[in-house]
C-alpha positions as CSV (number, residue, x, y, z in Angstrom):
1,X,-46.4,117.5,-16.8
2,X,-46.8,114.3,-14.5
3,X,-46.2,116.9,-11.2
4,X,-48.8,119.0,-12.6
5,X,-51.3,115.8,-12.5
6,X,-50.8,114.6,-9.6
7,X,-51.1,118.3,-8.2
8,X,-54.1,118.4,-9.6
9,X,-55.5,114.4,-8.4
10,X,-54.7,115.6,-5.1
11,X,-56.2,118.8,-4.8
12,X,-59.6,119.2,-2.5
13,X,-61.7,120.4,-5.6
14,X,-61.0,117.6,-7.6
15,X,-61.1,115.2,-5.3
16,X,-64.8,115.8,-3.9
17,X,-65.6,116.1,-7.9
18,X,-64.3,112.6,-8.2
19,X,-66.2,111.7,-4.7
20,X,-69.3,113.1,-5.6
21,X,-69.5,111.5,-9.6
22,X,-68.1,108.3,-8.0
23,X,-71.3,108.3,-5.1
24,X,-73.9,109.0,-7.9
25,X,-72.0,106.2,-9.8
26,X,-72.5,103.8,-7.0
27,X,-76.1,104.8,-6.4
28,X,-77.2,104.1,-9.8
29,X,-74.9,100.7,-9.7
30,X,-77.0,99.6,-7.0
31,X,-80.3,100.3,-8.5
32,X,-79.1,98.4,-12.0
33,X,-78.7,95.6,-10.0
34,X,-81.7,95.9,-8.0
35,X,-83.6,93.0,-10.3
36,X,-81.1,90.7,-9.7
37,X,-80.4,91.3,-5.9
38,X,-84.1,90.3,-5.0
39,X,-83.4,87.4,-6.8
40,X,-80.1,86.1,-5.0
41,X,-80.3,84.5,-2.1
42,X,-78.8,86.5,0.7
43,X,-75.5,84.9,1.5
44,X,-74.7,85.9,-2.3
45,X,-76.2,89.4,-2.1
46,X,-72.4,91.2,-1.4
47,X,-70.4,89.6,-4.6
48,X,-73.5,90.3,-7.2
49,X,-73.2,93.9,-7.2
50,X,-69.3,94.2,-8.6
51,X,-69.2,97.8,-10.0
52,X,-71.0,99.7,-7.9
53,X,-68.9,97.6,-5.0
54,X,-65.6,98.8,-6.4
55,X,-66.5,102.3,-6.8
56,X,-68.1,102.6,-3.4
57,X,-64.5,101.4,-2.4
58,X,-63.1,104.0,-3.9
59,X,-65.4,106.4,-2.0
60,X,-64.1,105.4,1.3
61,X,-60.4,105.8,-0.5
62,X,-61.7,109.6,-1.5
63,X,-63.1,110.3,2.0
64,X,-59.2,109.6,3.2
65,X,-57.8,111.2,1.2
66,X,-60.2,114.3,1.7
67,X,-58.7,113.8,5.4
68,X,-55.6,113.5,4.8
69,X,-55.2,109.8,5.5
70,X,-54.3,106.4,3.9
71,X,-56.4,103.3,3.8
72,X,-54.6,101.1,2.1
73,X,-56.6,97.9,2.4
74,X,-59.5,99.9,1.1
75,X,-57.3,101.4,-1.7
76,X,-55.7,97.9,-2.8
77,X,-60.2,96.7,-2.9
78,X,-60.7,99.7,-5.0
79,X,-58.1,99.8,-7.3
80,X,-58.3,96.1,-8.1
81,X,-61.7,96.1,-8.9
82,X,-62.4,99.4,-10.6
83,X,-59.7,98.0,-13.3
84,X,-61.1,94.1,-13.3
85,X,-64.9,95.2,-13.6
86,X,-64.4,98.5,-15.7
87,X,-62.4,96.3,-17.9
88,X,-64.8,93.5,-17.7
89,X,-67.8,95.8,-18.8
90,X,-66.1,97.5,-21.1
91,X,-65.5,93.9,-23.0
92,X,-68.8,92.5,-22.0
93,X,-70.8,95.7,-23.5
94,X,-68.8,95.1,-26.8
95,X,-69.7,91.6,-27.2
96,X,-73.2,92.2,-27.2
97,X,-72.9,94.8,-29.4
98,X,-71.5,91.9,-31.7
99,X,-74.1,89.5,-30.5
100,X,-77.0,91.9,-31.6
101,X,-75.5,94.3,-33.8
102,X,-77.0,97.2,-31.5
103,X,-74.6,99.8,-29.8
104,X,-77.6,101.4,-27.8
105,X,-77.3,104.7,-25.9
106,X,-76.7,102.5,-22.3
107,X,-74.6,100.6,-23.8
108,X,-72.4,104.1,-24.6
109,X,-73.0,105.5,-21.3
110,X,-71.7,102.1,-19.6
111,X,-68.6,101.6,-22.0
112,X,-67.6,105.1,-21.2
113,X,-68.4,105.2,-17.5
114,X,-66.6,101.6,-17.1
115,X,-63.8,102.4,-18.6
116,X,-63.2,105.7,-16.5
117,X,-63.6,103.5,-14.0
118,X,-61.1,101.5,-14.6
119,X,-58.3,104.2,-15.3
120,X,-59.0,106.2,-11.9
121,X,-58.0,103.8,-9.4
122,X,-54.7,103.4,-11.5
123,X,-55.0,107.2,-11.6
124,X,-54.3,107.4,-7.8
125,X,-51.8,104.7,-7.4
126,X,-48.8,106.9,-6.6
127,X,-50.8,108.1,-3.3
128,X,-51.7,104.5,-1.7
129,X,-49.5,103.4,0.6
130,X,-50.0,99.1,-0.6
131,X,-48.2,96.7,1.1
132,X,-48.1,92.6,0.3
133,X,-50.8,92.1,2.4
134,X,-53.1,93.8,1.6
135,X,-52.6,92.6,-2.0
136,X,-52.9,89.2,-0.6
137,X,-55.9,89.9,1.0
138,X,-57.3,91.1,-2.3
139,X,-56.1,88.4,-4.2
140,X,-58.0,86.0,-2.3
141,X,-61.2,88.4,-2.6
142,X,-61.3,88.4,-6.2
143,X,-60.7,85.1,-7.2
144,X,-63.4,84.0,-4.1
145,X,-65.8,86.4,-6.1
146,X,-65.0,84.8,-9.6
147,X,-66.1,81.5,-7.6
148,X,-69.2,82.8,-6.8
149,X,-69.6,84.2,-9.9
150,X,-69.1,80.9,-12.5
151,X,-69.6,78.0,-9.9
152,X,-72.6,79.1,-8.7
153,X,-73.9,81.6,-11.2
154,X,-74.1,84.7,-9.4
155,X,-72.0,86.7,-12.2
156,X,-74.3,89.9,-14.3
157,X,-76.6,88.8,-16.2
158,X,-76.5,89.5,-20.0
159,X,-79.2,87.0,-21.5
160,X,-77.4,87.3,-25.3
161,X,-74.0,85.9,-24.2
162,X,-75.1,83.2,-21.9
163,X,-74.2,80.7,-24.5
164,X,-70.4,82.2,-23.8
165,X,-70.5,81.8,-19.9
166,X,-67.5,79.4,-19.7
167,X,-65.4,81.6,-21.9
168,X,-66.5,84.8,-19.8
169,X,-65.4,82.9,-16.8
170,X,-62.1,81.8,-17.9
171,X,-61.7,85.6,-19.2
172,X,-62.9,87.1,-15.9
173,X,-60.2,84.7,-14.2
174,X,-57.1,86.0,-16.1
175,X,-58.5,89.8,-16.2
176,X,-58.5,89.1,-12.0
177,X,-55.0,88.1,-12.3
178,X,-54.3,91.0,-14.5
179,X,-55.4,93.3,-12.2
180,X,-53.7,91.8,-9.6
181,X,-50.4,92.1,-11.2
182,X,-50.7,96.1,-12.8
183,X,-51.7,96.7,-9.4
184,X,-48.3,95.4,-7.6
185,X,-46.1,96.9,-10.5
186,X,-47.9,100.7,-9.8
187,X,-48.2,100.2,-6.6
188,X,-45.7,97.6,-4.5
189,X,-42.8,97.0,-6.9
190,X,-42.9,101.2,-7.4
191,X,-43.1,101.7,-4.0
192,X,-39.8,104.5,-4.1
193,X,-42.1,106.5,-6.3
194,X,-45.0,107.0,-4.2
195,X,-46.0,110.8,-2.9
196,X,-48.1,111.6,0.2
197,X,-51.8,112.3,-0.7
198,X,-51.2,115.9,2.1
Protein backbone atom coordinates (compact mmCIF):
# COMPACT_ATOMS: atom_id res chain seq x y z
CA UNK A 1 0.00 0.00 0.00
CA UNK A 2 2.75 2.64 1.05
CA UNK A 3 4.80 1.43 -2.44
CA UNK A 4 1.71 2.00 -4.31
CA UNK A 5 1.64 5.77 -2.87
CA UNK A 6 4.63 6.82 -3.33
CA UNK A 7 4.51 5.23 -7.00
CA UNK A 8 1.81 7.22 -7.52
CA UNK A 9 3.46 10.85 -5.58
CA UNK A 10 6.14 10.38 -7.97
CA UNK A 11 4.62 9.81 -11.12
CA UNK A 12 4.77 12.75 -14.00
CA UNK A 13 0.78 12.96 -14.03
CA UNK A 14 0.48 13.55 -10.60
CA UNK A 15 3.02 15.51 -10.04
CA UNK A 16 2.18 18.42 -12.64
CA UNK A 17 -1.53 17.96 -11.11
CA UNK A 18 -0.03 18.89 -7.77
CA UNK A 19 2.24 21.70 -9.71
CA UNK A 20 -0.50 23.13 -11.50
CA UNK A 21 -3.29 23.26 -8.30
CA UNK A 22 -0.27 24.37 -6.16
CA UNK A 23 0.47 27.54 -8.92
CA UNK A 24 -3.20 28.54 -9.01
CA UNK A 25 -3.02 28.18 -5.12
CA UNK A 26 -0.12 30.61 -4.93
CA UNK A 27 -1.70 33.01 -7.47
CA UNK A 28 -4.78 33.53 -5.52
CA UNK A 29 -2.50 33.67 -2.15
CA UNK A 30 -0.91 36.56 -3.53
CA UNK A 31 -3.99 38.38 -4.56
CA UNK A 32 -5.67 37.73 -0.80
CA UNK A 33 -2.92 39.48 0.34
CA UNK A 34 -2.82 42.18 -2.05
CA UNK A 35 -4.73 44.73 0.61
CA UNK A 36 -2.25 44.18 2.98
CA UNK A 37 0.96 44.25 0.85
CA UNK A 38 0.29 47.94 -0.31
CA UNK A 39 0.04 48.61 3.05
CA UNK A 40 3.60 47.15 4.44
CA UNK A 41 6.35 48.91 4.05
CA UNK A 42 8.74 47.23 1.56
CA UNK A 43 11.45 45.72 3.65
CA UNK A 44 8.42 43.66 5.26
CA UNK A 45 6.71 42.91 1.91
CA UNK A 46 8.54 39.08 1.66
CA UNK A 47 7.39 37.65 5.25
CA UNK A 48 3.65 39.08 4.96
CA UNK A 49 2.53 36.77 2.30
CA UNK A 50 3.21 33.27 4.37
CA UNK A 51 0.94 30.76 2.46
CA UNK A 52 1.17 31.52 -0.83
CA UNK A 53 5.19 31.78 0.05
CA UNK A 54 5.27 28.20 1.12
CA UNK A 55 3.43 26.79 -1.61
CA UNK A 56 5.30 28.67 -4.20
CA UNK A 57 8.26 26.77 -2.45
CA UNK A 58 6.82 23.87 -3.07
CA UNK A 59 6.51 24.76 -6.88
CA UNK A 60 10.07 25.07 -7.32
CA UNK A 61 10.34 21.52 -5.27
CA UNK A 62 7.63 20.11 -8.05
CA UNK A 63 9.62 21.72 -10.97
CA UNK A 64 12.71 19.30 -9.59
CA UNK A 65 11.22 16.74 -9.18
CA UNK A 66 9.49 17.03 -12.69
CA UNK A 67 13.32 17.02 -13.76
CA UNK A 68 14.42 14.65 -11.94
CA UNK A 69 16.40 16.56 -9.37
CA UNK A 70 16.62 17.43 -5.61
CA UNK A 71 16.54 20.82 -4.03
CA UNK A 72 16.76 20.29 -0.81
CA UNK A 73 17.03 23.69 0.67
CA UNK A 74 13.93 24.54 -1.24
CA UNK A 75 12.22 21.28 -0.07
CA UNK A 76 13.22 21.81 3.80
CA UNK A 77 11.42 25.94 2.96
CA UNK A 78 8.52 24.12 1.62
CA UNK A 79 7.81 21.51 3.84
CA UNK A 80 8.25 23.56 6.94
CA UNK A 81 5.99 26.08 5.99
CA UNK A 82 3.23 24.30 4.17
CA UNK A 83 2.72 22.37 7.74
CA UNK A 84 3.37 25.72 10.13
CA UNK A 85 0.92 27.93 7.93
CA UNK A 86 -1.65 25.24 6.75
CA UNK A 87 -1.78 24.42 10.39
CA UNK A 88 -1.86 27.88 11.49
CA UNK A 89 -4.85 28.69 9.15
CA UNK A 90 -6.49 25.87 9.74
CA UNK A 91 -6.61 27.00 13.63
CA UNK A 92 -6.93 30.58 12.98
CA UNK A 93 -10.20 30.01 10.53
CA UNK A 94 -11.69 27.96 13.57
CA UNK A 95 -11.30 30.64 15.97
CA UNK A 96 -13.19 32.97 14.15
CA UNK A 97 -15.68 30.74 13.53
CA UNK A 98 -16.00 30.76 17.45
CA UNK A 99 -15.40 34.48 17.62
CA UNK A 100 -18.51 35.16 15.29
CA UNK A 101 -20.37 32.08 15.21
CA UNK A 102 -20.15 32.08 11.24
CA UNK A 103 -18.45 29.17 9.24
CA UNK A 104 -18.72 31.13 5.86
CA UNK A 105 -18.14 29.37 2.46
CA UNK A 106 -14.22 31.04 2.52
CA UNK A 107 -13.79 30.08 5.47
CA UNK A 108 -14.55 26.16 4.17
CA UNK A 109 -12.58 26.65 1.16
CA UNK A 110 -9.51 28.00 3.33
CA UNK A 111 -9.80 25.21 6.13
CA UNK A 112 -9.75 22.67 3.49
CA UNK A 113 -7.13 24.09 1.10
CA UNK A 114 -4.83 24.89 4.33
CA UNK A 115 -4.96 21.82 5.60
CA UNK A 116 -4.04 19.98 2.23
CA UNK A 117 -1.47 22.08 2.38
CA UNK A 118 -0.15 21.12 5.21
CA UNK A 119 -0.25 17.27 4.61
CA UNK A 120 1.54 17.44 1.04
CA UNK A 121 4.82 18.67 1.95
CA UNK A 122 4.86 15.75 4.61
CA UNK A 123 3.38 13.79 1.70
CA UNK A 124 6.78 14.13 -0.21
CA UNK A 125 9.21 13.73 2.60
CA UNK A 126 10.56 10.34 1.69
CA UNK A 127 11.88 12.01 -1.75
CA UNK A 128 13.90 15.07 -0.23
CA UNK A 129 17.27 14.59 0.26
CA UNK A 130 17.42 17.13 3.87
CA UNK A 131 20.45 17.49 5.53
CA UNK A 132 21.13 19.58 9.12
CA UNK A 133 21.76 22.50 7.32
CA UNK A 134 19.38 23.11 5.53
CA UNK A 135 17.08 22.47 8.57
CA UNK A 136 19.24 25.05 10.29
CA UNK A 137 18.86 27.38 7.75
CA UNK A 138 15.11 27.04 8.07
CA UNK A 139 15.02 27.15 11.51
CA UNK A 140 16.43 30.53 11.62
CA UNK A 141 13.86 31.55 8.69
CA UNK A 142 10.86 30.82 10.54
CA UNK A 143 11.44 31.94 13.85
CA UNK A 144 13.01 35.46 11.98
CA UNK A 145 9.38 35.51 10.29
CA UNK A 146 7.50 34.95 13.65
CA UNK A 147 9.64 38.16 14.67
CA UNK A 148 8.39 40.06 12.00
CA UNK A 149 5.24 38.87 12.49
CA UNK A 150 4.43 39.70 16.53
CA UNK A 151 7.26 42.40 17.17
CA UNK A 152 6.40 44.39 14.54
CA UNK A 153 2.95 43.42 13.48
CA UNK A 154 3.30 42.18 10.13
CA UNK A 155 1.41 38.81 10.89
CA UNK A 156 -2.46 38.19 8.70
CA UNK A 157 -4.74 40.19 9.60
CA UNK A 158 -8.06 38.85 11.19
CA UNK A 159 -9.76 42.05 12.71
CA UNK A 160 -12.06 39.59 15.28
CA UNK A 161 -9.03 37.95 17.07
CA UNK A 162 -6.89 40.89 17.49
CA UNK A 163 -7.80 41.00 21.04
CA UNK A 164 -5.85 37.33 21.06
CA UNK A 165 -2.55 38.50 19.22
CA UNK A 166 -0.22 37.55 22.14
CA UNK A 167 -1.74 34.18 22.39
CA UNK A 168 -1.54 33.74 18.49
CA UNK A 169 2.03 34.59 18.72
CA UNK A 170 3.05 32.40 21.40
CA UNK A 171 0.95 29.59 19.42
CA UNK A 172 2.60 30.53 16.06
CA UNK A 173 6.10 30.20 18.01
CA UNK A 174 5.55 26.48 19.24
CA UNK A 175 3.64 25.39 15.88
CA UNK A 176 7.28 26.88 14.20
CA UNK A 177 9.01 24.53 16.49
CA UNK A 178 6.66 21.81 15.77
CA UNK A 179 7.20 21.91 12.36
CA UNK A 180 10.62 22.08 12.72
CA UNK A 181 10.79 18.94 14.65
CA UNK A 182 8.06 16.51 12.40
CA UNK A 183 10.26 17.75 9.75
CA UNK A 184 13.71 16.25 11.08
CA UNK A 185 11.94 12.96 12.39
CA UNK A 186 10.43 12.37 8.42
CA UNK A 187 13.03 13.64 7.04
CA UNK A 188 16.83 13.68 8.81
CA UNK A 189 16.39 11.17 11.65
CA UNK A 190 14.57 8.72 8.72
CA UNK A 191 17.12 9.41 6.42
CA UNK A 192 17.64 5.18 5.64
CA UNK A 193 14.16 5.35 4.37
CA UNK A 194 14.36 7.82 1.81
CA UNK A 195 13.68 6.77 -2.10
CA UNK A 196 14.90 8.72 -5.25
CA UNK A 197 12.17 11.02 -6.73
CA UNK A 198 13.52 9.13 -10.69
Amino acid sequence: MIYELLYILKSKTFLWSMLVINALGTAYGYYWYGWQLEETEPIFLLFVPDSPTASLFFCFVLIAFLLGKNWPLLETLAAVTLFKYGIWAVVMNIMVMQVTGVLSPIAIMLIVSHFGMAIEGLLYSPFYKIKGWHLIFVAVWTLHNDVIDYVFGQMPRYSMLNEFTSEIGYFTFWLSIASLLIVYLLTIRNSQYKMNIR
